[in-house]
N, C-alpha and C positions, 0 to 999 in steps of 0.2 A: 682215369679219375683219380684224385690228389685225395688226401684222406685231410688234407692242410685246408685243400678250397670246402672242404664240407664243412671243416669245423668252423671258417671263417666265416661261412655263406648264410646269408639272413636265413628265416624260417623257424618252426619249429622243433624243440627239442626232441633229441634221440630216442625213440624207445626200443625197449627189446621186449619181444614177444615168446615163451616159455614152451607154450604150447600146453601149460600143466593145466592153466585153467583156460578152459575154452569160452566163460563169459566174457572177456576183455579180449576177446580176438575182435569184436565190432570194431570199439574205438582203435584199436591198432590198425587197423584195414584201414579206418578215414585216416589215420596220421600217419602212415605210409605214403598214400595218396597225393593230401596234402603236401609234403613233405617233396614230393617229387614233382608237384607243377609249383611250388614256390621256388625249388634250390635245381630247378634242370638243368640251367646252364654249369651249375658249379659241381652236378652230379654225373652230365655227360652222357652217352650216347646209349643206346635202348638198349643195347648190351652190358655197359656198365651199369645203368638204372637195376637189371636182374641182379648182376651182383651185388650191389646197395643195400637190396632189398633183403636177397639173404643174406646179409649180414648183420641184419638187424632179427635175427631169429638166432633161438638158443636152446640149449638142452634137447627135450623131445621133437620142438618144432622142427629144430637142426634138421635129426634121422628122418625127421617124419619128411621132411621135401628134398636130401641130401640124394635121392635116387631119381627121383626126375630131373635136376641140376644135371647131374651126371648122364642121363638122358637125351635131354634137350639142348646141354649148351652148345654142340657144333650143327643145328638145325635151325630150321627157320621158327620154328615153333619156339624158340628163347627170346622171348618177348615179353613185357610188362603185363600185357594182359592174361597171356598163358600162364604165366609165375601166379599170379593173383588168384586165377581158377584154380589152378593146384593148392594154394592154399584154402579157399574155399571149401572146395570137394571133402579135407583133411582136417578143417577145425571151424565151420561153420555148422552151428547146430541147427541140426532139420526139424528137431522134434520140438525144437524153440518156435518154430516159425509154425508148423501144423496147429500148435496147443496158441501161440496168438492168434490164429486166423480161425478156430474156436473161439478163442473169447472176442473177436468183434462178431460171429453169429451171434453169441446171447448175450451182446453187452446194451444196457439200458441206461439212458439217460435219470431218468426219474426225477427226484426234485431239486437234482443238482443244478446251481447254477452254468449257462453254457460254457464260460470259459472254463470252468474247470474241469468241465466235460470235455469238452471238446481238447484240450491237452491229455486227458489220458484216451481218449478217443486213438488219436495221431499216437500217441507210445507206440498203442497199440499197432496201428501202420505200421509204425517201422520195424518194429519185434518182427511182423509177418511179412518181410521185406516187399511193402506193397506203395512204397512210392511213386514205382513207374504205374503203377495198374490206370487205366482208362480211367477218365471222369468219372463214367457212369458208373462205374465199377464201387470207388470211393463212395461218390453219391446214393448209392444204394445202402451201402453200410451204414453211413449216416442216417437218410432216410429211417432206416428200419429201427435203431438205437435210439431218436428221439422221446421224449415225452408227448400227452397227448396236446397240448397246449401248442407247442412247435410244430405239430402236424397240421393240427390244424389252419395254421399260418401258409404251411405249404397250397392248400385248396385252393387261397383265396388269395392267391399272387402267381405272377411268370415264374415258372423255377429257373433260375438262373443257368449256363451251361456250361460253367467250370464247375471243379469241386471250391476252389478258392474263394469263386465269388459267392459260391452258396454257403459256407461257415461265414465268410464275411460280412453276411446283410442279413443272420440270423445275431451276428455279433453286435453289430451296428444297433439293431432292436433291440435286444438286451440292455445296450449301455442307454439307448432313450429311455427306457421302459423304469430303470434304477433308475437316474435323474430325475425323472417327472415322480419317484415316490420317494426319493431323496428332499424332492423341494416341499410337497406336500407334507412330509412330518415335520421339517422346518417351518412351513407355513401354523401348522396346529401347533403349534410352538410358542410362536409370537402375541397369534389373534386369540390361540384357544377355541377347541374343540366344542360349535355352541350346539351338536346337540348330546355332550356332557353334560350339562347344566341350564335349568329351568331359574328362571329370573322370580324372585320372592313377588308375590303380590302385594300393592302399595295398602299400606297402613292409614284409613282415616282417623286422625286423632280424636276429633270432634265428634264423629260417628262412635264411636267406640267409647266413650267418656258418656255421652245422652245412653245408651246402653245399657252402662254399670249403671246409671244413675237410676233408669228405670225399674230395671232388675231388684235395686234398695227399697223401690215405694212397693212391691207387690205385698198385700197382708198376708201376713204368716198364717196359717191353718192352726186354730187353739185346739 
């Protein structure tokens, strides 16, 4: 591997991984990743790809996977995937992922709108490394986190049998649901709200004039 063809090689930018803090070992794992199926021809062979990889670790991370390196490199176990495990095992946090997959048991929709729900729903997923999990799996979580108004909805339709399609056609209702009360307060808008306001009763002048006039002839009490 040419250190020339990497730097020349489309993709994205270099990062180096510390190991000090273990919150940003996620995003360095995807841009590892990434990083190795955009530039593999210019990074080279599954052997070389290991070394790439540690080479973009430093400080603690270094020591921290410098003895499996040493290890594994004349074995068949010196592999992209192995390297990746070994990093995992060493700076993925566990007690990240138990404490999310606690808060989607008691996490509640309430009167939050769904899209905004449903994005910290999904954080949530992924904090608890729960992408791959079954449909039903997903869907139950969801399920259980709605409000009562969205459940309701569930009774009174097919439930769909992705998790996909079922955010998607709770989503889809939502945006009708805003629209049709979007256009309605534009409507009371224009026309005005008629049962705000009662219409004055019409005025007979004529009637009202013989009236006072009568009212003047009544004799006053002496």
């Amino acid at each position: 591997m040419s250190e020339t063809n990497i730097k020349q090689s489309r993709g994205i930018r270099r990062h180096k991984f510390s190991g000090n803090d273990q919150s940003s070992y996620p995003q360095f794992r995807s841009l590892i990743e990434a990083k190795l199926r955009i530039d593999a021809k210019a990074i080279g062979s599954e052997e070389e790809s290991v070394w790439y990889c540690f080479g973009r670790l430093s400080l603690t991370a270094t020591r921290r996977i410098h003895p499996w390196i040493e290890y594994a490199k004349d074995t068949d176990k010196f592999t992209v995937k192995e390297f990746l495990n070994r990093l995992d095992k060493a700076f993925r946090d566990t007690e990240k992922i138990t404490k999310a997959i606690n808060k989607l048991n008691s996490m509640q929709q309430r009167n939050r709108e769904f899209r905004e729900f449903l994005q910290d729903f999904e954080e949530k997923i992924l904090k608890a490394q729960g992408w791959d999990w079954e449909d039903e799996v997903k869907k139950g979580y969801l399920r259980a986190a709605l409000n009562q108004e969205l459940t309701d909805r569930l009774v009174t339709q097919d439930e769909p049998a992705t998790y996909d399609d079922l955010w998607h056609n709770f989503g889809e209702r939502n945006n009708n649901r805003c629209s049709l009360q979007t256009s309605q307060v534009i409507e009371n808008e224009v026309h005005g709200d008629q049962m705000d306001w009662k219409p004055a009763q019409p005025i007979n002048v004529a009637t009202s004039q013989y009236l006072t006039a009568g009212r003047s002839r009544i004799p006053q009490a002496n």
